[in-house]
C-alpha positions as semicolon CSV with decimal commas, in nm:
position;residue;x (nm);y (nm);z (nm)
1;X;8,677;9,008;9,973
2;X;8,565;8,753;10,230
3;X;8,546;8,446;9,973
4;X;8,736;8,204;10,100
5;X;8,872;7,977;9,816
6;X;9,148;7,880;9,600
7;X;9,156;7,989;9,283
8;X;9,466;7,881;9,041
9;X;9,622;8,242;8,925
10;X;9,767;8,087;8,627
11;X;9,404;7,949;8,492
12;X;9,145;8,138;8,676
13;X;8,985;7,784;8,782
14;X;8,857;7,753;9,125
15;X;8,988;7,463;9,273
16;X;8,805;7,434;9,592
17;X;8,624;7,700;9,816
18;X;8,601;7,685;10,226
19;X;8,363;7,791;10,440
20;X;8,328;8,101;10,607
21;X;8,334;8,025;11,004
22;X;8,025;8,137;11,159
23;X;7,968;8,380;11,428
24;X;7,980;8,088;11,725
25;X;8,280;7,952;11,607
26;X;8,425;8,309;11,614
27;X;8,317;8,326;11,935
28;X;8,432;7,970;12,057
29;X;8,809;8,086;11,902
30;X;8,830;8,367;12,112
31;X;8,723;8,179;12,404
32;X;9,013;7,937;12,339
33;X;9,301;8,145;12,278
34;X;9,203;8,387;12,561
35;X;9,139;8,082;12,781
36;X;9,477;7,908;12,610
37;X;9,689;8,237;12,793
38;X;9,568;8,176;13,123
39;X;9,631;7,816;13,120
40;X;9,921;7,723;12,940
41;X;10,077;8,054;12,816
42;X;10,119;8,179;13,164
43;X;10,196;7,847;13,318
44;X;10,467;7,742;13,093
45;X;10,840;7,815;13,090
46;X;10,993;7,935;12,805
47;X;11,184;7,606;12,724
48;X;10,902;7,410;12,737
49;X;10,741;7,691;12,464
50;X;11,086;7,706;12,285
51;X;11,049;7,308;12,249
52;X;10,712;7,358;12,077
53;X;10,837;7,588;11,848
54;X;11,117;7,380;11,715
55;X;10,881;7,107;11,654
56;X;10,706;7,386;11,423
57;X;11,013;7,444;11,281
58;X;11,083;7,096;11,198
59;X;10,749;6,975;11,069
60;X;10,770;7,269;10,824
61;X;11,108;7,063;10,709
62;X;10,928;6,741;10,724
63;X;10,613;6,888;10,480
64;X;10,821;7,116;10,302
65;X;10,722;7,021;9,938
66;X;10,345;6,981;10,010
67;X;10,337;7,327;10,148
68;X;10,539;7,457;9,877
69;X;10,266;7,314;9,636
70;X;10,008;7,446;9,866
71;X;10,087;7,816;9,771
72;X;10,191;7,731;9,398
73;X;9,801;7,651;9,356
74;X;9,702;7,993;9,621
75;X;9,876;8,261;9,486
76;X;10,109;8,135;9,174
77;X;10,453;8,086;9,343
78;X;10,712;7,873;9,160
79;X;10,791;7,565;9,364
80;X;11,154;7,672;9,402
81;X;11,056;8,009;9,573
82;X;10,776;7,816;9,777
83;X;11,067;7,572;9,932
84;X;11,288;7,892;10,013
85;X;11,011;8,037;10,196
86;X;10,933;7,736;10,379
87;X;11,316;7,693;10,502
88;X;11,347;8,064;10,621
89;X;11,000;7,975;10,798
90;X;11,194;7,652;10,969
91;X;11,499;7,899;11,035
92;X;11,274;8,156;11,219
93;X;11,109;7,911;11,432
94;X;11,457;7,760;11,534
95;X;11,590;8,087;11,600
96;X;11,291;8,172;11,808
97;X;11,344;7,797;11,964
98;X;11,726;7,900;12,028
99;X;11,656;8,234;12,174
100;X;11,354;8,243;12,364
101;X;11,493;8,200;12,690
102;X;11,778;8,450;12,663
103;X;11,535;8,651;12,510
104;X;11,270;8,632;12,811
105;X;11,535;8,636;13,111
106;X;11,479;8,872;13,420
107;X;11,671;9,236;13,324
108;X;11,820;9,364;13,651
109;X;11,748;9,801;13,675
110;X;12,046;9,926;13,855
111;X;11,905;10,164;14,150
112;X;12,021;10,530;14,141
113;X;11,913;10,513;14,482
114;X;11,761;10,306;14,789
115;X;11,813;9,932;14,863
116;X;11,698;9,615;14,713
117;X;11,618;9,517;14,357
118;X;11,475;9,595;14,049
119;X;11,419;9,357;13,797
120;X;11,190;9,361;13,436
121;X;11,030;9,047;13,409
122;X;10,849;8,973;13,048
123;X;10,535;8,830;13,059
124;X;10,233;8,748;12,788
125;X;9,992;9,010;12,683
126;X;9,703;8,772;12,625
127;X;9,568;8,659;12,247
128;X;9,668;8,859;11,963
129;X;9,486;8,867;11,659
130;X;9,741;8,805;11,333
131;X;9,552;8,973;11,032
132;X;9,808;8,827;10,719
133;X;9,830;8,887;10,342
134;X;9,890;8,633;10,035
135;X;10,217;8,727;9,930
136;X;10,391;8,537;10,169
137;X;10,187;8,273;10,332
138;X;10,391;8,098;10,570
139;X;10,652;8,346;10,595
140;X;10,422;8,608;10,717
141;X;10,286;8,376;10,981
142;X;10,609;8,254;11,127
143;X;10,714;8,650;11,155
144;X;10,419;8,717;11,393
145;X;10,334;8,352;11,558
146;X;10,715;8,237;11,635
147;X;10,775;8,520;11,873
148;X;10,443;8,545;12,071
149;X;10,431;8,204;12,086
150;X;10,764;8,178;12,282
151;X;10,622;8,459;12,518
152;X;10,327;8,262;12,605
153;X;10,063;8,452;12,413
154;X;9,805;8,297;12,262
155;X;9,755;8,377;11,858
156;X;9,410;8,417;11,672
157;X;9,529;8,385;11,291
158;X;9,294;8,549;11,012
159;X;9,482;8,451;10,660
160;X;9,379;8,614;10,326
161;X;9,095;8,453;10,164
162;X;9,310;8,305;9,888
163;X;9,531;8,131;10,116
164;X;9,294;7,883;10,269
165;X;9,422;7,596;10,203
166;X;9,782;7,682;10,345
167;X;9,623;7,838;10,678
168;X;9,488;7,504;10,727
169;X;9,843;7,340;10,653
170;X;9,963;7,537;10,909
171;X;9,727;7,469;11,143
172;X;9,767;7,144;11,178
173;X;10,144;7,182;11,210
174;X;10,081;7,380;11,457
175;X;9,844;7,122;11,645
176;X;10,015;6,823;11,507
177;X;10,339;6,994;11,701
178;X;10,152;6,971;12,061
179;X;10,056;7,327;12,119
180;X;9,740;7,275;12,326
181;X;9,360;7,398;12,184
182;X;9,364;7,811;12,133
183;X;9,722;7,858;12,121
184;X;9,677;7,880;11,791
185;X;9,389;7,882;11,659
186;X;9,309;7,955;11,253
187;X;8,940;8,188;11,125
188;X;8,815;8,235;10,803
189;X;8,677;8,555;10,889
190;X;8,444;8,843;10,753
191;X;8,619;9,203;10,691
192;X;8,294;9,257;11,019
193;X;8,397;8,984;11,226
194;X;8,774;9,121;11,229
195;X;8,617;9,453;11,314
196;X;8,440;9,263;11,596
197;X;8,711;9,056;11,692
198;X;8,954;9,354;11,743
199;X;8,729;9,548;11,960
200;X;8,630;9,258;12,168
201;X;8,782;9,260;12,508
202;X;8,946;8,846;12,498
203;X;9,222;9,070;12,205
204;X;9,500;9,208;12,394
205;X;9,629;9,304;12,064
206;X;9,668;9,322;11,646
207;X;9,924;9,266;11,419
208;X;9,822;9,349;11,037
209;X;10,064;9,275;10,748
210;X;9,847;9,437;10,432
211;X;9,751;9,750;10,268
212;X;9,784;10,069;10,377
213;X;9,435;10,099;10,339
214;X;9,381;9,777;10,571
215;X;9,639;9,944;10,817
216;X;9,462;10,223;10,846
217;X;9,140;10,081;10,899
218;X;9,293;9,802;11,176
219;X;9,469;10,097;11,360
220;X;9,108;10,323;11,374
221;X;8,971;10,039;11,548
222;X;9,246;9,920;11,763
223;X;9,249;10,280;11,866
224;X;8,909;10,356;11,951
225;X;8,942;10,013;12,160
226;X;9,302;10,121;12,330
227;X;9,474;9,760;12,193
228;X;9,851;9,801;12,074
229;X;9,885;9,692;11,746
230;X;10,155;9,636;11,494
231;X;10,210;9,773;11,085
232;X;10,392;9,615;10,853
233;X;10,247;9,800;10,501
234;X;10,351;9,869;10,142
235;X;10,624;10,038;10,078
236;X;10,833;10,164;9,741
237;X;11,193;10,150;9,826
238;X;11,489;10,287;9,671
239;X;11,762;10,156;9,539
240;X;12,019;10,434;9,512
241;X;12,339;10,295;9,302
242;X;12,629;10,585;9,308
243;X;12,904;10,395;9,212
244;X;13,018;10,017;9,140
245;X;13,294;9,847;9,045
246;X;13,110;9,561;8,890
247;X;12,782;9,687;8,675
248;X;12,689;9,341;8,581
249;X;12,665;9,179;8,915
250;X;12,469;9,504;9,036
251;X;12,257;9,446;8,769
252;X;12,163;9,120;8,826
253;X;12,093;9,192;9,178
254;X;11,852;9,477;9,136
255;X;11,667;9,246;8,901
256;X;11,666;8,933;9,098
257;X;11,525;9,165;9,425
258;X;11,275;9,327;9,168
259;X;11,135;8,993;9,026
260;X;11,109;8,809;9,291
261;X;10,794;8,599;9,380
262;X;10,668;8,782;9,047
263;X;10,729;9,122;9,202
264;X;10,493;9,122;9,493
265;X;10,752;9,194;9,771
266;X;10,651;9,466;10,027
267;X;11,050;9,573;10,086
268;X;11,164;9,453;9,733
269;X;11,335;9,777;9,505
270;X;11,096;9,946;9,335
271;X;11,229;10,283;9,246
272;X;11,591;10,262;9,108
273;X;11,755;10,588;9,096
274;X;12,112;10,593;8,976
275;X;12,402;10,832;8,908
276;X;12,428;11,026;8,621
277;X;12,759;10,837;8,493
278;X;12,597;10,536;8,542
279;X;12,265;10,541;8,409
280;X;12,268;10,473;8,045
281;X;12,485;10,156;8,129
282;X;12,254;10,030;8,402
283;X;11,912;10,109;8,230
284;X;12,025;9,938;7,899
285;X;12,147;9,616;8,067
286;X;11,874;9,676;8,382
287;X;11,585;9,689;8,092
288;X;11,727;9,421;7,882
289;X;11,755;9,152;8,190
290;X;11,429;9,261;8,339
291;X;11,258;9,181;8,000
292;X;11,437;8,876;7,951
293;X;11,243;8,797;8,244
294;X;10,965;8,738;8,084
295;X;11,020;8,409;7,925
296;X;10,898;8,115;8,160
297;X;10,782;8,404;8,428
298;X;10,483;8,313;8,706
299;X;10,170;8,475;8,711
300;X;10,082;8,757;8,989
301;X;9,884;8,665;9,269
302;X;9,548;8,698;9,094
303;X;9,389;8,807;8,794
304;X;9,261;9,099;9,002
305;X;9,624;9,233;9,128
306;X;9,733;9,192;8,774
307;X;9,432;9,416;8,670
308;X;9,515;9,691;8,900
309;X;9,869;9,692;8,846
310;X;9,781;9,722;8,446
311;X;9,548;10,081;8,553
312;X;9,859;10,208;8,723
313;X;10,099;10,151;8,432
314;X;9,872;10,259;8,165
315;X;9,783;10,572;8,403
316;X;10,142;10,644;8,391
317;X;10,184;10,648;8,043
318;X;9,884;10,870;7,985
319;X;10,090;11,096;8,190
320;X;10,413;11,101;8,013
321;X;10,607;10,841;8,137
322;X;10,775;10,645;7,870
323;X;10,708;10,197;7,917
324;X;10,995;9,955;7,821
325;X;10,827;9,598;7,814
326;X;10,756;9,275;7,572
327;X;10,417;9,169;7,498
328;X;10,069;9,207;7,684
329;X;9,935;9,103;7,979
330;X;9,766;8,779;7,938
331;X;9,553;8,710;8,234
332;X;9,757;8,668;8,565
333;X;10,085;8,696;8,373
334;X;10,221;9,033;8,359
335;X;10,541;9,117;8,151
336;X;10,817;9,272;8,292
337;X;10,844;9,658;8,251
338;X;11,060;9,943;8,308
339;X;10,949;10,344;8,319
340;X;11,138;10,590;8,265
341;X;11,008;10,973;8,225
342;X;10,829;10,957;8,564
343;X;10,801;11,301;8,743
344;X;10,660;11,409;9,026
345;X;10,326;11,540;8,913
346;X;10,237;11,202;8,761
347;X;10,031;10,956;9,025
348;X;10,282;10,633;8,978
349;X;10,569;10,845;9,129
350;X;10,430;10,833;9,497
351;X;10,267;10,480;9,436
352;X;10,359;10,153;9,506
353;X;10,409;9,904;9,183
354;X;10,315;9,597;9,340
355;X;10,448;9,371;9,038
356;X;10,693;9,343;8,821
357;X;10,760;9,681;8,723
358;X;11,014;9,936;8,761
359;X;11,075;10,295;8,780
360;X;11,413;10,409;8,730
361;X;11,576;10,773;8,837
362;X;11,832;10,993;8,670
363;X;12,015;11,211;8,950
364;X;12,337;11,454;8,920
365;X;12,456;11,396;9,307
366;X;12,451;11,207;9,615
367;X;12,232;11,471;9,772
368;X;11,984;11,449;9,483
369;X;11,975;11,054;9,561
370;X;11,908;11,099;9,882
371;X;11,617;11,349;9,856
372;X;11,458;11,177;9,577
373;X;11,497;10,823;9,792
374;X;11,280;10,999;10,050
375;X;11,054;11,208;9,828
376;X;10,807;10,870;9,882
377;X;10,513;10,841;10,141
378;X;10,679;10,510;10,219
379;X;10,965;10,429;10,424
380;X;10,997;10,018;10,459
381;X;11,332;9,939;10,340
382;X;11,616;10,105;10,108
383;X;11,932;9,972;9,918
384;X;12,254;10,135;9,879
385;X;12,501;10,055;9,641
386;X;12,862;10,266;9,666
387;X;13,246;10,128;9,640
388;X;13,286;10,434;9,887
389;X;13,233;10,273;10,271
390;X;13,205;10,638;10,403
391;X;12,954;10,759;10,152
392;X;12,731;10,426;10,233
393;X;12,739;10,494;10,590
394;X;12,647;10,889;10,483
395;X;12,376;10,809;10,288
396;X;12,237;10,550;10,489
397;X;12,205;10,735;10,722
398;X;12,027;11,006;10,566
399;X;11,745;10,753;10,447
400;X;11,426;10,724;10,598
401;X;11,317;10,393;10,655
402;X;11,307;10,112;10,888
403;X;11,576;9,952;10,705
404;X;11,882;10,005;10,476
405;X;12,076;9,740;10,293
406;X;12,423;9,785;10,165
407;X;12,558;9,615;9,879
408;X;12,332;9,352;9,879
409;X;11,996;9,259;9,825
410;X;11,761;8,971;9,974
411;X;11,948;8,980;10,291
412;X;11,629;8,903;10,562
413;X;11,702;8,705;10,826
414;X;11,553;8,565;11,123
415;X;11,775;8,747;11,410
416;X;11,740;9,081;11,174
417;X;11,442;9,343;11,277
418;X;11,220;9,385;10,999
419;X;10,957;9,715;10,979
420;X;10,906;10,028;10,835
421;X;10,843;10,405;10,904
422;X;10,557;10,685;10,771
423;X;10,304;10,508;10,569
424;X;10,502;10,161;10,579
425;X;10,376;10,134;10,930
426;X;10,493;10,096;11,254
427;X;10,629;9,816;11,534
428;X;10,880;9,566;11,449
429;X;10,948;9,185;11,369
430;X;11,204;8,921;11,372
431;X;11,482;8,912;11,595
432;X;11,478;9,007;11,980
433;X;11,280;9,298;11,876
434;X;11,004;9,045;11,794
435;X;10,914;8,965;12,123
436;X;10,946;9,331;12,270
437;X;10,595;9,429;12,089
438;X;10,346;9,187;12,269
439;X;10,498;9,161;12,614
440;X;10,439;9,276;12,937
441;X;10,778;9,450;13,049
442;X;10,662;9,400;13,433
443;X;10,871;9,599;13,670
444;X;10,901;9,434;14,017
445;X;11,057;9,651;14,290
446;X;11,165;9,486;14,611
447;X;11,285;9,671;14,930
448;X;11,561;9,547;15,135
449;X;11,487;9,369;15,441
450;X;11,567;9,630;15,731
């Protein structure tokens, strides 16, 4: 889909379309951010970066409810949700602004041997191309641009084609904040001229945020053309509750982390798989809450991501599972639902549910849990819940993914590493292992004077 336009989720009307850039102004972005590395990103001291980037952070403050409303009209997010996203983006940009120094300093190599010094210095890469979805507009963006920003590279931003009008927002901020021409630098590109842009020689690297389908298409190409490139991708993760103390507040977390922003959340729970003592309790209240959801809920991002989502419930119901939910889809709006009954052999149990639906898991043991938590091609995040501290550090453990919450849901955070494992992806954001993916780790090696 390369139409570039925003079209209201919740009436299907197209408020106003963009244009497409054209192949010379592809060509005169690449030959600004690649130029923009040479003469400022490599020039500059961190500080002076770091002093940029909290001008980012505070402008997002500043415009906070205009680009909330930005990506209520995009994609359907409630106002609330779009000011929460825009303060973690102003918290990630600080943190960035805090850090990037420490984060950059000279690492000294002790010498097993011989005299003199050897130091890692971290340098830019060059422009990086930031390929980002609509689920998270600004969020997604600050993951990938506040890092490589403070290291000097130079960042080539291709948003989703219903998020126009917010990749424009951000734009300016990002001008209006005194970064110079081709730091950053915003396309409405073509599905070809990505394919272009990655293989052309002025992209040091990619970093992709999408599909698995996308990823795998992004890292073919970035292969062929030996570029480094970065996965963040779906995932289905598990939230594995073996024992609790307090059902209700449980409850109400693993509902709140399913339902939010309508569902669409790469590392929100999706597969809930609970002990055997415990699941009647938690499905009845789990179900009940979840379709109580319903009233006053948002609409998914599009009538078209409703529309799938609707084949892969309705698939799973041809197939035996059994579907707890209130009413019909209407459009964008999708009601809340819970399956139960899903089994291996049926497609929806290694698929993601990219909405608000659940699946939820019957299991006799911990060591059922944890199998059936990894029985998934995915492996972004996980939650444990357990009154048992050693059997949360066991199990833990024993999950595959890139990350495992305890106890808690909807704990991101801007020092906190954020990526995945298997089909989830690869590479890491956020935190100081942010700026360890585009970065020259130079080694310079100096002999003693003799």
């Amino acid at each position: 889909m390369d139409d570039y336009a925003v079209i209201d989720p919740a009436t299907g009307e197209r408020l106003r379309t963009f244009p497409q850039a054209s192949q010379a102004e592809m060509d005169a972005a690449l030959d600004q951010a690649a130029s923009a590395c040479v003469t400022w990103g490599r020039t500059t001291m961190a500080t002076e970066r770091a002093a940029l980037l909290r001008r980012v952070g505070e402008l997002h403050g500043e415009r906070r409810e205009h680009l909330a409303s930005v990506i209520g009209r995009e994609m359907g997010k409630p106002l609330d949700q779009g000011l929460v996203e825009v303060d973690f983006c102003r918290e990630i940009y600080e943190f960035y602004a805090d850090n990037a120094a420490g984060f950059l300093a000279d690492e000294q190599v002790p010498l097993l041997q011989g005299s003199g010094t050897a130091v890692i210095r971290r340098s830019p890469v060059g422009a990086l191309l930031g390929i980002m979805p609509w689920n998270f507009p600004y969020y997604q963006v600050a993951r990938f641009a506040a890092p490589n920003l403070a290291i000097g590279n130079t960042i080539v931003l291709k948003h989703a084609p219903q998020c126009p009008e917010s990749a424009a927002a951000l734009q300016e901020i990002f001008a209006d904040a005194g970064f110079p021409d081709g730091a950053y630098v915003a396309v409405n590109a073509t599905v070809n001229q990505v394919a272009e842009m990655i293989a052309d020689p002025r992209i040091a690297g990619v970093s992709l945020t999408g599909s698995e389908r996308a990823g795998s298409a992004v890292a073919e190409i970035a292969g062929r053309n030996l570029k480094k490139v970065v996965l963040e991708l779906g995932g289905s993760d598990p939230f594995v509750l073996l024992s609790t103390d307090d059902l209700e507040a449980v409850v109400a977390a693993a509902v709140a982390a399913r339902m939010d922003n309508a569902g669409q959340v790469c590392n929100a729970p999706k597969r809930f798989i609970v002990a055997e003592e415990l699941y009647e309790p938690f499905l009845d209240q789990f179900t009940t809450s979840m379709l109580a959801a319903a009233d006053g809920g948002a609409p998914m991002s599009s009538l078209r991501a409703a529309e799938g989502l609707q084949g892969q419930v309705d698939r799973a119901v041809a197939q035996g599972a059994t579907l707890h939910t209130v009413g019909q889809r209407s459009g964008a709006f999708f009601p809340p639902a819970v399956l139960t009954g899903v089994v291996p052999d049926q497609d929806v149990f290694a698929q993601e549910l990219f909405g608000p639906v659940a699946m939820v898991f019957r299991v006799s043991s911990e060591a059922e849990a944890v199998a059936l938590a990894n029985d998934t091609p995915y492996g972004l995040g996980a939650y444990v819940f357990t009154t048992d501290p050693e059997q949360a550090e066991r199990v833990a453990d024993q999950i595959d993914a890139g990350m495992v919450f305890v106890n808690g849901v909807m704990l991101d955070a801007a020092e906190l590493p954020f990526g995945g494992v298997k089909r989830s992806g690869f590479g890491r954001e956020l935190g100081h292992f942010g700026m360890d993916e585009f970065v020259n780790k130079k080694l310079i090696r100096t002999q003693a004077n003799r």
